[in-house]
N, C-alpha and C positions, 0 to 999 in steps of 0.2 A: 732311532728306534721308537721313543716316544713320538714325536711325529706320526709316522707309520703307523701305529697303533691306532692314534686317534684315529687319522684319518681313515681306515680298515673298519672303524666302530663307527664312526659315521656312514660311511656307506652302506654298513650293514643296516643301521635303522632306519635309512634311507628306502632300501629295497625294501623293509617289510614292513613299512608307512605306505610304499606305491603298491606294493602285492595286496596290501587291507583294505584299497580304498578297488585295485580290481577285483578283488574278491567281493563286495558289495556289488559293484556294477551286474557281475555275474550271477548274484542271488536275487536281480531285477530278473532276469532271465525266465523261471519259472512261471511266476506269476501272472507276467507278461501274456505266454502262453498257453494261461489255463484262462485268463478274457479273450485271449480269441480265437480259443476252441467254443467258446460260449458264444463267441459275436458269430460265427463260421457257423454253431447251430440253428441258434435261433434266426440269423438272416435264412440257412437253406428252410424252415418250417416254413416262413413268412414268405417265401418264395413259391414253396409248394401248392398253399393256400389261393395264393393271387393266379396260380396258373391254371385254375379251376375254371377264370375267364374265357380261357381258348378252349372250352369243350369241347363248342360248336365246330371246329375243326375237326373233328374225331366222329369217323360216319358211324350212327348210331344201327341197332340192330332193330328188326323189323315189330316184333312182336312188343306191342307198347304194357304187358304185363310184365317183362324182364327188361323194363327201360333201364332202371339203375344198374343194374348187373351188365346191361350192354354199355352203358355209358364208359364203367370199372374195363372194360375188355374188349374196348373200340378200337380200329385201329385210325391211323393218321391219315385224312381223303383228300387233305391238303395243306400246303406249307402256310406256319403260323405268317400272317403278314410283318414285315420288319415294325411296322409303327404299331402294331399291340404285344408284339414281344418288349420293345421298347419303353412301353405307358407301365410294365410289369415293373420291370427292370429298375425304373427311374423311382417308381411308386417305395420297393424295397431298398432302394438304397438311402433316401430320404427318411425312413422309418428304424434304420440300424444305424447312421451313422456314427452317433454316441457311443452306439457298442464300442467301434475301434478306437476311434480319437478320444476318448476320455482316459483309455490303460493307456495306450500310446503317448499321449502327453507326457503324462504322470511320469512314466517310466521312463522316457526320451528326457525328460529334467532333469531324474535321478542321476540317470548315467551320466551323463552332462558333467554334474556338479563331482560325479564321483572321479571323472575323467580330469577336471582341472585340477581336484587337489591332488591326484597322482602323479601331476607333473610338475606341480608347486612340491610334494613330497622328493619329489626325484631331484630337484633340484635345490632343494635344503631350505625352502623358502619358507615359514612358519605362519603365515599369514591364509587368512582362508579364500574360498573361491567364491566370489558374486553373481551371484544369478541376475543381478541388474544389471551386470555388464551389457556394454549396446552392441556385443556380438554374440553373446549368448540368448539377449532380446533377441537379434535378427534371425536367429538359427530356429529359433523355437516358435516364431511366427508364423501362422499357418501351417507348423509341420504337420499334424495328426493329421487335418484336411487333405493335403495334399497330396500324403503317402496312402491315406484309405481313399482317393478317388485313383490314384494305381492301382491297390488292392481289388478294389470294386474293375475296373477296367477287363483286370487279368479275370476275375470269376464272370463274366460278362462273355470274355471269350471263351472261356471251357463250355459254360452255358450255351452258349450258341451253338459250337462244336458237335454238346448233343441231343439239343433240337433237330440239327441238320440230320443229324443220322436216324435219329427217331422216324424222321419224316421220310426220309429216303429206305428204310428199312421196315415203313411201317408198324413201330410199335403202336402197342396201347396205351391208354392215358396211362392206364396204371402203373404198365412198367417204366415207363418215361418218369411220371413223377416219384417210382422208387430209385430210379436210376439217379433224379436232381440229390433227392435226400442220399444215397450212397455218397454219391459227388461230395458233397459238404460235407458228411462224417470224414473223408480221405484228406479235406483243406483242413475237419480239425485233428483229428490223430492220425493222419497218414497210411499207408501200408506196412505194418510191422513186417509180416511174410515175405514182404518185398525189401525192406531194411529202407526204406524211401522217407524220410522226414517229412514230418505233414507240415503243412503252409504256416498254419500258428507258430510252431516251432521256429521254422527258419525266418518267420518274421520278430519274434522276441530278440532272436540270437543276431537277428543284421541291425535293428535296430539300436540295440542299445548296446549294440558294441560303434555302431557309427557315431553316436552320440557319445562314446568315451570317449574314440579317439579325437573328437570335433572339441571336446574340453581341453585332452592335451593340447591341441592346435590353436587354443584362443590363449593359453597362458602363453606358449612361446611367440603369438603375434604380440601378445600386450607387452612382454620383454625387448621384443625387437622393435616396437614402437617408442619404446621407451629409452633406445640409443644402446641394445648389446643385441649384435654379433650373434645369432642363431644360427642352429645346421640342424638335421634331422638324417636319421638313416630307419629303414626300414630292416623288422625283424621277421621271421619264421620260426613258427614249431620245428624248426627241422626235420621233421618223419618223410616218409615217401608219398606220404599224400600231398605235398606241398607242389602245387604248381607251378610251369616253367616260369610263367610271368613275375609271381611270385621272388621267386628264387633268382631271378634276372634283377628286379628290383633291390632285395638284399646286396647284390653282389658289389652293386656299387658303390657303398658305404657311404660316409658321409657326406652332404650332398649341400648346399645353401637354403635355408628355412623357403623361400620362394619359386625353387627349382621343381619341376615336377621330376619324378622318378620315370624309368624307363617306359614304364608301363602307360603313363600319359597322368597317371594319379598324383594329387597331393600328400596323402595319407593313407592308410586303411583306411577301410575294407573296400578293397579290390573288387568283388562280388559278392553277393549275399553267400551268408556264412562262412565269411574267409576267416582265417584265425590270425591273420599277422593284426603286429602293429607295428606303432611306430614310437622311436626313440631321437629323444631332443637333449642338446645338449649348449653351450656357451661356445663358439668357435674359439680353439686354444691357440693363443700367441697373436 
């Protein structure tokens, strides 16, 4: 009965050691995405700006007293060329990068570090988590670069999308460049009206939840490198928003640390903004 006790009071401070260190992970979350409502603005102003280049695209009205006014309410007399849409594009992203990859880092660390000792916590281990580790060096290596030349990639193609229709629908400069600035208000806060999560958001919330789960996953490789026996199962919110994939992956319980789950994953996050995780354990017996 003593036994039982301890053991019951151990686990209990165990779960709300690993619930402390996700609830931090999760208060990276905001912050996250109020830098890249901010990167998301000022990249669309700076964008706006530079696309002042392609006037000359835009047939002007005849009367040269109402140049400027025609200029404001030209419409499109033909398609921007790929390679000056491009000189814009490359110009702006070279000028924002910082925006993204300096919160991005930051916060891709945090989780990180908050994700290792949650699994060090779960596992009763009292010892803390290394950011020198040379898997958490490797993880963290060019990541901000590499996810904001994604980032950048995906607003490159919305961009283009609505140049394309501008052109083919003949708008105005003006409505074109309020249409970019629209565009990038919806990458930073979204469409509430619509219940549609803006891009900032769902980028805080995938990030630095991949970055917990990627700390869970470097303690139980450094355990198993070290000669014990790991397995991992994956979990679900349980709600009905839970996806089949999802829910195929839980069903198969515990699995070998090196095994991929049904889905073809190692771990969470399955797609941006999944809410599973994953659960590590010592294989028993």
């Amino acid at each position: 009965m003593k036994n039982d006790l301890r053991d019951l009071t151990h686990a209990l401070l165990e779960a709300v050691s690993r619930g402390a260190q996700r609830a931090k992970a999760e208060r990276l979350i905001h912050p996250l995405e109020i830098a890249m409502r901010k990167a998301f603005r000022e990249q669309g102003s700076l964008t706006v700006r530079k696309f002042r280049q392609v006037k000359r695209f835009f047939a002007e009205g005849e009367d040269p007293w109402k140049q400027y006014g025609a200029r404001l309410d030209a419409k499109f007399s033909e398609a921007v060329p790929p390679s000056e849409w491009e000189a814009i594009w490359a110009a702006v992203m070279l000028e924002t990068v910082k925006l993204f990859t300096a919160p991005i880092d930051t916060a891709v660390a945090k989780a990180l570090e908050h994700g290792g000792m949650a699994m060090l916590a779960e596992l009763g281990m009292g010892v803390k988590f290394d950011l020198k580790n040379p898997r958490v060096v490797e993880y963290l290596k060019n990541y901000g670069a590499n996810l904001v030349k994604g980032i950048n990639e995906t607003t490159r193609d919305y961009l283009q999308t609505l140049i394309t229709q501008a052109t083919e629908e003949g708008w105005s400069y003006k409505r074109t460049a309020e249409a970019m600035i629209e565009r990038f208000e919806e990458f930073a806060v979204g469409k509430p009206q619509a219940h549609i999560d803006s891009r900032a958001h769902l980028i805080a919330v995938t990030e630095t939840g991949n970055a917990y789960e990627e700390g869970n996953m470097i303690v139980a490789r450094d355990l198993q490198d070290a000669g014990l026996t790991m397995e991992k199962s994956w979990s679900t919110v349980g709600d009905d928003k839970v996806s089949a994939g999802c829910r195929e992956n839980e069903a198969v319980g515990w699995i070998p640390l090196d095994d991929a789950f049904p889905s073809g994953h190692q771990q969470p996050l399955r797609f941006p903004g999944c809410r599973c995780e994953a659960r590590y354990q010592r294989k028993k017996g």
